[in-house]
C-alpha positions as CSV (number, residue, x, y, z in Angstrom):
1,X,66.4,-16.4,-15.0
2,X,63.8,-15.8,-12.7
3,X,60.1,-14.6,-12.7
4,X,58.3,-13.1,-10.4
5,X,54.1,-12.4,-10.5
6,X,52.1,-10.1,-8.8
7,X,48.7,-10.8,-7.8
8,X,46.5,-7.3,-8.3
9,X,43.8,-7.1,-5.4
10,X,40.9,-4.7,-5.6
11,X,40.8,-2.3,-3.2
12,X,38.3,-2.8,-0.2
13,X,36.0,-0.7,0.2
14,X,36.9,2.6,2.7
15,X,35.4,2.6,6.1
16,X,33.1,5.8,5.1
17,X,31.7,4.1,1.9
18,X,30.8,1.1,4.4
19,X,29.0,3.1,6.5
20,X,26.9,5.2,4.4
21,X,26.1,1.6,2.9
22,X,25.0,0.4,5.9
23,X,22.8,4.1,6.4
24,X,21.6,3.4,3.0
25,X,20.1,-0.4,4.4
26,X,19.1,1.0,7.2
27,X,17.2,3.5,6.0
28,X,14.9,1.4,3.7
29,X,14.1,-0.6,6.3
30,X,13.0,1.9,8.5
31,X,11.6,3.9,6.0
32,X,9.0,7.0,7.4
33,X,5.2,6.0,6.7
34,X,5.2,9.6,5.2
35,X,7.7,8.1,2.4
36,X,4.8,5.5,1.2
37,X,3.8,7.5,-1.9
38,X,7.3,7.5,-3.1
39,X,8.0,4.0,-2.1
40,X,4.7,2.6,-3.7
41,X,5.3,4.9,-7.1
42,X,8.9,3.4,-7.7
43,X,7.0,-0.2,-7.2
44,X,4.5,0.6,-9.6
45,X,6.6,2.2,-12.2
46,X,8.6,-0.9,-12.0
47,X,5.8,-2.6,-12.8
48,X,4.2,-0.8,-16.1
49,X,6.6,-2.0,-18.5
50,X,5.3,-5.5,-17.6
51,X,1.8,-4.4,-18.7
52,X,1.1,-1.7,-20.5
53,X,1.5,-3.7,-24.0
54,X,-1.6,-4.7,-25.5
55,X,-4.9,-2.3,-24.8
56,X,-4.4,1.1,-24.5
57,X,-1.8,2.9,-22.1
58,X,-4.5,4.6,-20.4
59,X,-6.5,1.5,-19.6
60,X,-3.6,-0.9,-18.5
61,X,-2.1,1.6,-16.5
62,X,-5.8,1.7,-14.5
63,X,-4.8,-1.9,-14.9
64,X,-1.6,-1.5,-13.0
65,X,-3.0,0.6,-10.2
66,X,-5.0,-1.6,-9.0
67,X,-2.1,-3.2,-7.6
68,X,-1.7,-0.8,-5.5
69,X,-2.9,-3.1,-2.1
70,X,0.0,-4.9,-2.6
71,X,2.5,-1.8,-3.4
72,X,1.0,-0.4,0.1
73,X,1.2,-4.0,2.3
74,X,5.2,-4.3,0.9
75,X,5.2,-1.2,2.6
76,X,3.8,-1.8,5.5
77,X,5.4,-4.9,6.5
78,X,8.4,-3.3,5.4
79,X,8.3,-0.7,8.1
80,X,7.2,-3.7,10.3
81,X,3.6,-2.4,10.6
82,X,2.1,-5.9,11.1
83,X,-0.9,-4.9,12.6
84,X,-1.2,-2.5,9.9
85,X,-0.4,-5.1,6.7
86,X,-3.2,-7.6,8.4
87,X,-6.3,-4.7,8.3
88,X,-5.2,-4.0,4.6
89,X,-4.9,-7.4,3.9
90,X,-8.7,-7.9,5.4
91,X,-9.7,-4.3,4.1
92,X,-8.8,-5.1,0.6
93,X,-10.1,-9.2,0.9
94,X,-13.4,-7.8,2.1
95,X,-13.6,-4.8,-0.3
96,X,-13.1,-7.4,-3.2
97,X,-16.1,-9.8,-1.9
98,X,-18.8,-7.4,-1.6
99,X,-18.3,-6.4,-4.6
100,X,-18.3,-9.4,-6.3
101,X,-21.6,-10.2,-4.1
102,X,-23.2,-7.2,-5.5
103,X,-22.0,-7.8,-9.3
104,X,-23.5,-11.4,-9.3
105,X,-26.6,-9.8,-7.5
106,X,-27.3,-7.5,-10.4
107,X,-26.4,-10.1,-12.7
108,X,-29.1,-12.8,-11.7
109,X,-31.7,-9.7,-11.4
110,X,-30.9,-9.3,-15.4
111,X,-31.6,-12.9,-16.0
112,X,-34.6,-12.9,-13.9
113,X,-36.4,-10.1,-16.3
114,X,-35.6,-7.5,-14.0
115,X,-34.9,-3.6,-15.3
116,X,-31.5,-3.0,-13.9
117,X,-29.3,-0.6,-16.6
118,X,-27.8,1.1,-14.1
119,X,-25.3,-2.3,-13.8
120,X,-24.8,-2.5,-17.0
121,X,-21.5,-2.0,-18.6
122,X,-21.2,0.7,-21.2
123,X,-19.3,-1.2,-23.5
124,X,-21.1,-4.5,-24.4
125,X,-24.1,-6.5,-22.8
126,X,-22.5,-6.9,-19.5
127,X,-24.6,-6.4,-16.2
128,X,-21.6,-6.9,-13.9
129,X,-20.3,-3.6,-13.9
130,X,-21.8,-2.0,-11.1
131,X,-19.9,-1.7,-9.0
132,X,-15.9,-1.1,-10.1
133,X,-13.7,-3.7,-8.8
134,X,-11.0,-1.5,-10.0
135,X,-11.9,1.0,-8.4
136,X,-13.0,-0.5,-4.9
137,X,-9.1,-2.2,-4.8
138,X,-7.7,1.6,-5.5
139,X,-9.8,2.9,-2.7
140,X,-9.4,0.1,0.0
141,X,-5.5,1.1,-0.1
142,X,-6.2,5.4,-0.4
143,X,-8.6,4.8,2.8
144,X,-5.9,2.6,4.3
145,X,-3.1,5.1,4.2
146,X,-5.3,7.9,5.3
147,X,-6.7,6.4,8.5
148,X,-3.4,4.2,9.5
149,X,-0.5,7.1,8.5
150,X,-2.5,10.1,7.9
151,X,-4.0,12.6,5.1
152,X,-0.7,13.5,3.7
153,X,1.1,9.9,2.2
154,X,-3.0,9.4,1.0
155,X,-2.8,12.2,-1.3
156,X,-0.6,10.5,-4.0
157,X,-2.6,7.3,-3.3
158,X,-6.0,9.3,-3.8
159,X,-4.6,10.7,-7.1
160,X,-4.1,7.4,-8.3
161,X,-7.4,6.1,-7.5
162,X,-9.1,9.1,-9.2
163,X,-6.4,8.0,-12.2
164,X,-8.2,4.4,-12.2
165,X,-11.6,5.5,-11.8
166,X,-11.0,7.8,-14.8
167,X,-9.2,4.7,-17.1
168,X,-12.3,2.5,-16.5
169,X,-14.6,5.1,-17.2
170,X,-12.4,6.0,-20.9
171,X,-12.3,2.5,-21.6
172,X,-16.1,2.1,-21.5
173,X,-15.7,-0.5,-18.7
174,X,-17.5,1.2,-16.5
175,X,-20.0,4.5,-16.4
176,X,-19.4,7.0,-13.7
177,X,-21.5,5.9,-11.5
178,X,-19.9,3.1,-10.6
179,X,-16.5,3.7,-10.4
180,X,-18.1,6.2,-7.7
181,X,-19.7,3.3,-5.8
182,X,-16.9,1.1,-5.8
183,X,-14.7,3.8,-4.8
184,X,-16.7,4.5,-1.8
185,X,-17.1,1.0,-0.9
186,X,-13.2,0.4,-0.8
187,X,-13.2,3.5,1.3
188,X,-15.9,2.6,3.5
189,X,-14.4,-0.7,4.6
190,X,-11.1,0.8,5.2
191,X,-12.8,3.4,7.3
192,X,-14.3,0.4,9.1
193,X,-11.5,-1.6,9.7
194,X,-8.6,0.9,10.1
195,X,-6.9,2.2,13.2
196,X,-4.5,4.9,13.8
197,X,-1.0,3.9,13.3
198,X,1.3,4.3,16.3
199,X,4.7,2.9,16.4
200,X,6.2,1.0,19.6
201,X,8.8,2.1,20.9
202,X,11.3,0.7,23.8
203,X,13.7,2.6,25.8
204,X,15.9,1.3,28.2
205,X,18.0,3.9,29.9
206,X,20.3,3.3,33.0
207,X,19.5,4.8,36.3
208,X,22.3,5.8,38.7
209,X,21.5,7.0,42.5
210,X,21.9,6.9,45.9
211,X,19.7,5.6,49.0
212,X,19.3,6.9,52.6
213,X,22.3,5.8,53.4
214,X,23.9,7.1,50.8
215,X,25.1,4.3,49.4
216,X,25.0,3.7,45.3
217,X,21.8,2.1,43.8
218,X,21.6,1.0,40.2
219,X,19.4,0.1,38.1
220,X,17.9,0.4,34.6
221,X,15.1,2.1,33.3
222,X,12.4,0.7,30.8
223,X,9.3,2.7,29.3
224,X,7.2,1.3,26.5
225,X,4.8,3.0,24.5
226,X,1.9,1.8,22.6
């Protein structure tokens, strides 16, 4: 008596579904600087159910955004914007540092005797709170999407930042005020230290002609933009 076996091998994949694969890849990684607000959403959603746990939805999600440098720079290095990822990088660094240079400022000024409620936080007997770091970090990446890709992907971002201004404010972290100063500091830096997006882009075609003589010339044809 013999027995025989047969080995059961799962279909490959068809030649379409590999291609539209492949589409799919290289889509995301040459995804359309107008695609950032959708892109840096899906990263942050991602992120809230890693956070918003112990305060207040509201507040930890003004928590969360304040990620959103890092959502943006993913993005940009993503789409190979170097130049780009290095002024947000600096934008946001810098951003960050003045602020804290102004909150320690206003802080010493307190313990010297000095009159200085305007930095004081509404919440408790804190004279760091002008001006937002929150808010600054939201801002640096708004103002860095506006002047590097343009006023339309910085809509979403300037949403959120109005979002995290408005958590700090509800959870007596900050008064209005500064959230507004901070804000316009994050903007002001990346006004400063932002330039105009422009992808480069190399094209070599081939060139096929003829001479005096009328004999064949060939050649290939490069043009680079900047």
């Amino acid at each position: 008596m013999t027995t025989s076996t047969t080995k059961i091998t799962p279909p490959l994949p068809s030649k379409r579904k590999i291609i539209q694969t492949l589409k799919a890849k290289k889509y995301i990684l040459s995804a359309n600087p107008t695609e950032l607000p959708l892109i840096l959403l899906i990263l942050l959603i991602l992120c809230l159910p890693l956070n918003l746990k112990a305060k207040s939805d509201f507040e930890r999600l003004g928590d969360v955004l304040t990620l959103a440098p890092v959502g943006v720079l993913i993005v940009s290095v993503g789409i190979k914007d170097y130049e780009g990822a290095l002024q947000l990088t600096a934008g946001s660094l810098l951003t960050q540092g003045i602020i804290e240079v102004v909150k320690r400022s206003f802080e010493l000024a307190h313990k010297n005797g000095h009159s200085i409620a305007f930095a004081k936080r509404p919440c408790c007997d804190d004279y760091k709170g002008m001006p937002s770091g929150h808010a600054g970090g939201a801002f640096s990446a708004a103002g860095f999407v506006f002047y590097r890709y343009g006023w339309k992907p910085a809509l979403p971002l300037i949403g959120l930042g109005i979002l995290t201004d408005a958590s700090r404010v509800y959870a007596h972290k900050h008064s209005i005020w500064q959230v507004l100063v901070g804000s316009a500091i994050g903007w002001g830096v990346a006004w400063g230290l932002t330039t105009r997006y422009k992808p480069r882009k190399l094209l070599i075609t081939p060139e096929i002609s003829t001479d005096i003589a009328g004999k064949g010339v060939y050649g290939l044809q490069v043009a680079y933009t900047w």
